[in-house]
N, C-alpha and C positions, 0 to 999 in steps of 0.2 A: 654473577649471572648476567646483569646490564653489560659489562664491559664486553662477555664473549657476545652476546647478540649486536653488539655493536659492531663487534668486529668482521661476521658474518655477513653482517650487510653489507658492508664496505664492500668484500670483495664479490658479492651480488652486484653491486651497480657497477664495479670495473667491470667484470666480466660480459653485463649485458650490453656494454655500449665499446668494447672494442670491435674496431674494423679498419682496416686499410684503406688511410684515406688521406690526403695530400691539401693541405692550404696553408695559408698565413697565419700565425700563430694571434690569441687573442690581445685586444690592447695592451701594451706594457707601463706600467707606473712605478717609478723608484718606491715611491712609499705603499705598492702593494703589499708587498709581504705585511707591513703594521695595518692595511685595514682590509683584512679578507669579504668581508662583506660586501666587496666590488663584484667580488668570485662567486663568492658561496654564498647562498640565501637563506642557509642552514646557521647563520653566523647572526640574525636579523632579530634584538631580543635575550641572546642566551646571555648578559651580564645584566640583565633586569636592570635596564636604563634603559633614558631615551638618546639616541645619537644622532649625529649630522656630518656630515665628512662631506668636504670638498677639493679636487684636485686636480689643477692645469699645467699640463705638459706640454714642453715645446722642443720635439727629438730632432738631432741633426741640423742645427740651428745655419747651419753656412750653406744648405744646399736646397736650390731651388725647387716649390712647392713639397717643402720636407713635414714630415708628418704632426701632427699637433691631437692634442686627446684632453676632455676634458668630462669627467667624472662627478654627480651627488648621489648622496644615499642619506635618505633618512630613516629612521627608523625605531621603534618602540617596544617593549615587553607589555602584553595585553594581560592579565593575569586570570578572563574570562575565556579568555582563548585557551591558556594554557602553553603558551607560548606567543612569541612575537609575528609583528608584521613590518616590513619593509617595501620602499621604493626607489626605485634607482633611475637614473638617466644617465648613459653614455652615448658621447659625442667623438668621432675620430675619423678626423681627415688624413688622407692620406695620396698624395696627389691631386687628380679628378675626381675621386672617388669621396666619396662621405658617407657615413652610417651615423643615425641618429637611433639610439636604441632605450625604450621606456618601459620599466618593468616593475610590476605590484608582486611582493611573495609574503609565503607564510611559513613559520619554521615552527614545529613542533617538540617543545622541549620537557624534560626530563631532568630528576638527577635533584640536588640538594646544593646548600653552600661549599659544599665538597668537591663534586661532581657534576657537573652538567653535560647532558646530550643533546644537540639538535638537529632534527629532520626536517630541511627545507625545500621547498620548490619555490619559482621564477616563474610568472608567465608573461608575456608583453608583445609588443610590433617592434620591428628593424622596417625605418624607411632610409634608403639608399639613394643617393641621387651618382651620376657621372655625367662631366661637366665634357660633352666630344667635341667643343668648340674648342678647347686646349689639347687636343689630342695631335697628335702628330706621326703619320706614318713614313715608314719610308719609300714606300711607293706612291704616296699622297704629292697633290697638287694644291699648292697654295700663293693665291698672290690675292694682295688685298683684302675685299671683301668673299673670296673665292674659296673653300676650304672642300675639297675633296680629298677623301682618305684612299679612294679605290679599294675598298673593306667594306664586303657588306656586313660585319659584326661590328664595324664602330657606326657610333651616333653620331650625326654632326650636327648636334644641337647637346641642349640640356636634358639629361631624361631621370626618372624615376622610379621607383616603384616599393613596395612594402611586404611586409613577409613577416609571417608570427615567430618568434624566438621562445625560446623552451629551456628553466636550466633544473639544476637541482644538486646536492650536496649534501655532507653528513659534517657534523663541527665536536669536537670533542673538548672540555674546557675543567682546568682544577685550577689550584692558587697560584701555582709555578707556570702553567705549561698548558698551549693549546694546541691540535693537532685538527686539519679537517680535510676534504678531497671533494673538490665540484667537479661538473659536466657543464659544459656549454653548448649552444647550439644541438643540445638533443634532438632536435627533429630535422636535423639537417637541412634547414632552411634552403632555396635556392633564391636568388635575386635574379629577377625575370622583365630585363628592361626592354619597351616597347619603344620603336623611333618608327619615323617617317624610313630610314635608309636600312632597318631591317632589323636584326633581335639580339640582343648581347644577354647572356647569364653568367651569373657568379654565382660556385654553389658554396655554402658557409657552412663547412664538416666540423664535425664533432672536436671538440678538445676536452681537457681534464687537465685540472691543475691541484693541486698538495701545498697545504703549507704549517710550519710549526713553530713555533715559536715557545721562548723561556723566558721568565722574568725571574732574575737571579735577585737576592737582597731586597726583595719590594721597601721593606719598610725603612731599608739605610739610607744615611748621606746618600751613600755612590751606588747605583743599583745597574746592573749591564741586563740586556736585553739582545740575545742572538735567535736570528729568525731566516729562515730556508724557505723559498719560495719554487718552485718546480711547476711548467708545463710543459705538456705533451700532445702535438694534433698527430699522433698515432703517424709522423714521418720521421720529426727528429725534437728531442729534448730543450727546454731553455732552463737555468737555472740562476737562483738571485740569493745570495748568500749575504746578509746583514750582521751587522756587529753596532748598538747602541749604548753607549753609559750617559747616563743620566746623572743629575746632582738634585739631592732634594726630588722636589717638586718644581724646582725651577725653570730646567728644560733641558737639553741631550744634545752630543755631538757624536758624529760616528763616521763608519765605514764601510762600503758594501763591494760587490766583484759580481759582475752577470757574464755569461759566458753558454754559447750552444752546448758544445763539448771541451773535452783537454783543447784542441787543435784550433778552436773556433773562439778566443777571448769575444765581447764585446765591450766593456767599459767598466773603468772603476768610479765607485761614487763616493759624493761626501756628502754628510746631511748634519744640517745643524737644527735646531726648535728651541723654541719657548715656553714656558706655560701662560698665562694670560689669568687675569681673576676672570670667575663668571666661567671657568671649568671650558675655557676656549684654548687652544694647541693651534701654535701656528710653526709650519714647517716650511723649510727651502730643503733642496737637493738638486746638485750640481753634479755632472755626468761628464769623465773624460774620455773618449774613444777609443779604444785602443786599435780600431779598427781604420783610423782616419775620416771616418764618415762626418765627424763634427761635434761639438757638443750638446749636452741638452742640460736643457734649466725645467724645474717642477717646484708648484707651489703648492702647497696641504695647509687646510682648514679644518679643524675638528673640535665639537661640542659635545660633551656628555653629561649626562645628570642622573645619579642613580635615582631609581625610584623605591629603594630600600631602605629602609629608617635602621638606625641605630636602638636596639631595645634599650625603652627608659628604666633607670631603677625604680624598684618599687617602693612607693610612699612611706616612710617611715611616722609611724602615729605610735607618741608618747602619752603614757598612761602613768598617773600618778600613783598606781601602786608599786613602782618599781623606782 
């Protein structure tokens, strides 16, 4: 009965948030698919620990003002709440352009050591700045100190502005296998920059992203880990298909492949990690292009610590009549 109502929702929140709409797809992180919690806010809590995840990326490393993203998320299982609370801060430059984005949620969970559900929402501010002093037009005049675009939509200065961000998601979770589907940007934010030479807007449309993941062998030597990562800004698909094996507890080596469509590759990756005592994960991932665009390097930090005890056995009291 949980699983269909679960499943009903799901295609509730697809359905109420598609629409035809065109933009840049949301930040990309090799090591998203292992921590959805960047995505889904419905992820914040549901393994009853406390988490920490940290991760800096640096895309297309050979090409001038190439994009860079930089990611935390902390986050805890309240057990007064009834589910967890999270917070996130995303950082992504991207040219001129920068978004700083700060977000408090809450995910309402469900479900048993079995089965777990989570309903989450995001709420926060996106301040954007665009730096029009590095801008360059082609019908722009520039000598010296002299910088005219001939564009009344670009700035020629530094400008800024701020705009509330809105997300939400559903997270599904057993011993093997977790499945879950956010929204971003549900309120379709628009960024509304004011200059001296007149008004530039970016509007930030809706995306949805899916992701799932298996953990084969948990408790073996050799344990693999394949995980599918999928977004969509209702124009055109991205996809991040993961393959990990691990040793022990020791730490993992693997392989991944991102790609728009068949026709569209963009990069295969390699990721290596460690485990660390004190329940710390340290990751690299290293990005080949198949597109020529350049390489990218990404670094992952992450901390967990259950807040679930192991049941102690119970007391055995000897009595002398036996």
């Amino acid at each position: 009965m949980i699983e269909r109502k679960f499943l009903l929702a799901l295609l509730f929140f697809i359905f109420c948030f598609v629409e035809t709409s065109f933009a840049q797809q949301i930040p990309q992180f090799a090591y998203g698919s292992l921590n959805p919690e960047f995505y889904n806010p419905s992820v914040s809590g549901i393994t009853k620990s406390i988490n920490a995840s940290a991760i800096g990326r640096s895309q297309w490393v050979g090409i001038t003002g190439h994009p860079t993203a930089q990611a935390i998320s902390i986050s805890s299982y309240i057990p007064n709440l009834h589910g967890g609370v999270g917070f996130l801060v995303l950082n992504n430059q991207q040219g001129v352009q920068r978004n700083t984005c700060a977000m408090v949620g809450y995910s309402f969970i469900i479900g048993n050591n079995n089965h777990r559900f989570g309903i989450g929402v995001r709420g926060g501010i996106i301040q954007s700045s665009v730096d029009g002093i590095k801008l360059r037009a082609s019908d722009g005049f520039y000598s010296g100190s002299i910088n005219n675009h001939n564009d009344n939509l670009l700035p020629l200065n530094i400008v800024s502005t701020t705009s509330p961000e809105f997300s939400g998601g559903f997270f599904y979770l057993n011993k093997i296998m977790n499945v879950g589907i956010a929204g971003a940007h549900l309120l379709n934010p628009s960024l509304k920059y004011l200059s001296t030479n007149g008004k530039l807007s970016i509007d930030e449309v809706r995306n949805l992203s899916g992701s799932i993941s298996f953990l084969i062998n948990k408790e073996k030597t050799i344990n693999i880990k394949p995980s599918l990562l999928v977004k969509y800004n209702f124009n055109e698909f991205q996809s991040e298909t993961i393959l990990l094996i691990g040793y022990k507890k020791l730490g993992w080596f693997g392989g991944g492949y991102r790609g728009m469509a068949s026709n569209h590759p963009d990069a295969i990756i390699g990721f290596i990690g460690i485990s660390l005592p004190s329940n710390l994960e340290v990751g690299y991932a290293y990005e080949y292009s198949i597109s020529n665009l350049g390489a990218s390097n990404e670094l992952m930090l992450r901390y967990s610590l259950s807040l679930t005890k192991n049941a102690k056995p119970e007391k055995i009291i000897f009595t002398p009549r036996f």
